[in-house]
Steps between C-alpha positions, in 0.01 A plus 500: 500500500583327858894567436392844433311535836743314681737803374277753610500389865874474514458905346267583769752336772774647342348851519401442915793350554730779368271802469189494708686670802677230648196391650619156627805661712498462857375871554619735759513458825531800771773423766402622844609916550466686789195807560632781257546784648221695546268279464182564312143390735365177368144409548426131445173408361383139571164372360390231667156280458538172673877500601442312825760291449831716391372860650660447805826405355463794188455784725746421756764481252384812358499651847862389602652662202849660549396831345600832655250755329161496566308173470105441511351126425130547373286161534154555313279194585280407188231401679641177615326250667784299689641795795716646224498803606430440914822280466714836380349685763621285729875523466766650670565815348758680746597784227119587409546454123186273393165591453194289423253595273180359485427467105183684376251288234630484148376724267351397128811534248822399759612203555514390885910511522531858363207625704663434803811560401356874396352565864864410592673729293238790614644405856862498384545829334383631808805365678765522238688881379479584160809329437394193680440131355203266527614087496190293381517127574315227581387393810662097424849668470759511766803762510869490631500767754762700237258464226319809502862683525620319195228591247503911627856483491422355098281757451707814650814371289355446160246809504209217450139543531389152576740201614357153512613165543338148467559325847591176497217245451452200707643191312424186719261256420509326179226723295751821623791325373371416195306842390570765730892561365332533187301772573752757593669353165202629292453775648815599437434373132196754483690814680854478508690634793728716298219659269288565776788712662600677099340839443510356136275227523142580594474197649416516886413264752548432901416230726222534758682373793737811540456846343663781663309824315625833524194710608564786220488232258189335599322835529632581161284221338186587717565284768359102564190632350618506131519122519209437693373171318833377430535113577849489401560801723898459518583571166194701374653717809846494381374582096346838669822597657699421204268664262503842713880483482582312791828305582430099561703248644416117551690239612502174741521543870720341709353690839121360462309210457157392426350202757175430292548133390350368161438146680375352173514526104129637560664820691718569252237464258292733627777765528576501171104504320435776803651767266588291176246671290508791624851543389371441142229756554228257491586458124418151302734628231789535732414200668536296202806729339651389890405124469652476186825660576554303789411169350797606217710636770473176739334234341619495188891440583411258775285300222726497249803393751286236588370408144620695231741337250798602298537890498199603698585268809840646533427910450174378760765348709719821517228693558388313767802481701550884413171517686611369788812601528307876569334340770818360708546894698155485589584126651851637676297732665191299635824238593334227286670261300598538155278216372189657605565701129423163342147540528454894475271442171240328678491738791464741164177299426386513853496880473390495154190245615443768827476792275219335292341410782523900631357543163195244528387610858490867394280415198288271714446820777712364734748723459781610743453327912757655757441500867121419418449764257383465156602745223416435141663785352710828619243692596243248694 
């Protein structure tokens, strides 16, 4: 029975490694390109609740953009408590492109980041054409000045309807080195780059940092309101697009860069059980069906490598080393060494352990904390 197990993980490797999208390639990467011409207006839509600390440096990259067509930066301040938003107000602005908004109290049934990111987009389409774009990102991120010029010009070549791009992650201290790579690895595991962008696949997916939205598409779905209670608000915005018949693209960015550190194992934990169970839908049958197939998935090899015998140490050993060998792109590209693959199954278990734990709080009431909000399901 173990040999036969041990066989069924090298299967499932097999089938990601070969046939799950290529999900463990480095991705694509946009080079820099100039402002196409005739540029579209953009309206940028930054939520912010908090942000003392990287606002400052977000917005002025956003501002010094080398974009030709019409550019608006949109700051709403989610009722922060630090000078958030008197901080924005404050800098130079010699083109006249931001504008602060003060964010208005949350309403029952949205959850705080897509509330303000709505009162945002009411702003923008007031200062984009109809064939104008809205960029959603985060108010920790930081943008090359051709950025902005690079994902439009995407967009205008391709025909697409939503381009996003994970930004590169800080990878520092010893907890990022050690988790953080992994994350964009399993992500990419869950919604592979090349699936996402396949009018075949109905998978879709996007990364919160950087979204450029064509505004046709996003009123075609009923705008930010259709996902109002959305705590994975990236993708469950990108599944809306795709389902309407919109053109995705996701990839890695080479032009920005988050600056929120994950100082400690503890950060990182919290990151991952913030959204964890939500992925699963708040189900205890998926949560188990997902325990299980990760324990046979990444355990199981690295157990029987370590202490199988005969036959089921060696196909455990293969596995295992297939394993990593999926993870080495995702290494090259943080510029880690190769050895950090070694111990890729117990990072597994750390996410495995988090998950549970995003599991136990929700069942306990706890449920979801961001930015000193509590949300126990998607429409609290």
């Amino acid at each position: 029975m173990l040999f036969g197990t041990a066989l069924t993980s090298l299967g499932a490797w097999i089938y990601l490694s070969l046939f799950h999208g290529k999900f463990w390639q480095k991705g694509p990467i946009l080079p820099p390109k100039p402002t196409p011409a005739s540029a579209p207006d953009v309206a940028v839509v930054v939520p912010a609740r908090d942000e003392a600390e990287s606002i400052q440096a977000c917005l002025t990259s956003l501002l010094e953009q080398d974009y030709d067509g019409h550019l608006s930066v949109i700051l709403v301040d989610d009722e922060s408590t630090d000078g958030t938003g008197d901080i924005a107000r404050a800098l130079p602005d010699p083109h006249q492109r931001l504008t602060v908004i003060p964010g208005k109290k949350r309403p029952a049934g949205w959850s705080g980041k897509l509330w303000a990111v709505q009162q945002g987009e009411q702003e923008a389409l007031t200062r984009i054409g109809p064939y104008g774009y809205i960029l959603l990102t985060d108010a920790d991120i930081m943008h090359a000045p051709g950025h902005l010029a690079s994902l439009v010009a995407k967009a205008r070549e391709d025909d697409l309807d939503l381009v996003s791009e994970m930004v590169a992650l800080n990878c520092e201290s010893s907890a990022e080195r050690f988790l953080v790579p992994a994350f964009v690895y399993f992500f990419a595991m869950l919604y592979p780059f090349s699936r996402i962008a396949s009018e075949h696949s109905r998978i879709a997916g996007a990364a919160g940092g950087t979204i450029l939205l064509r505004r046709r598409a996003l009123e075609c779905i009923g705008g930010i309101a259709a996902l109002r209670g959305a705590l994975i608000d990236d993708c469950t915005l990108a599944a809306h697009v795709k389902r309407s018949g919109g053109r995705l693209y996701l990839g890695h960015s080479a032009l920005a860069w988050s600056v929120r550190p994950y100082r400690g194992m503890k950060d990182v934990w919290q990151m991952i059980a913030r959204t964890a169970y939500v992925q699963l839908r708040y189900s205890p049958v998926l949560l188990i069906a997902t325990i299980i197939g990760m324990a046979m998935i990444w355990l199981l090899p690295a157990y029987l490598a370590l202490f199988g015998k005969g036959r089921e140490r060696r196909v455990g050993l293969l596995t295992y080393l297939v394993s990593c060998l999926t993870f080495v792109p995702t290494l090259r590209r943080f510029g880690l060494p190769l050895w950090r693959a070694i111990p890729l199954p117990f990072v597994a278990a750390f996410y495995m352990a988090a998950t549970i734990g995003s599991a136990i709080d929700h069942h306990r009431g706890v449920g979801v904390r961001w930015k000193n909000r509590f949300y126990t399901d998607e429409t609290s």
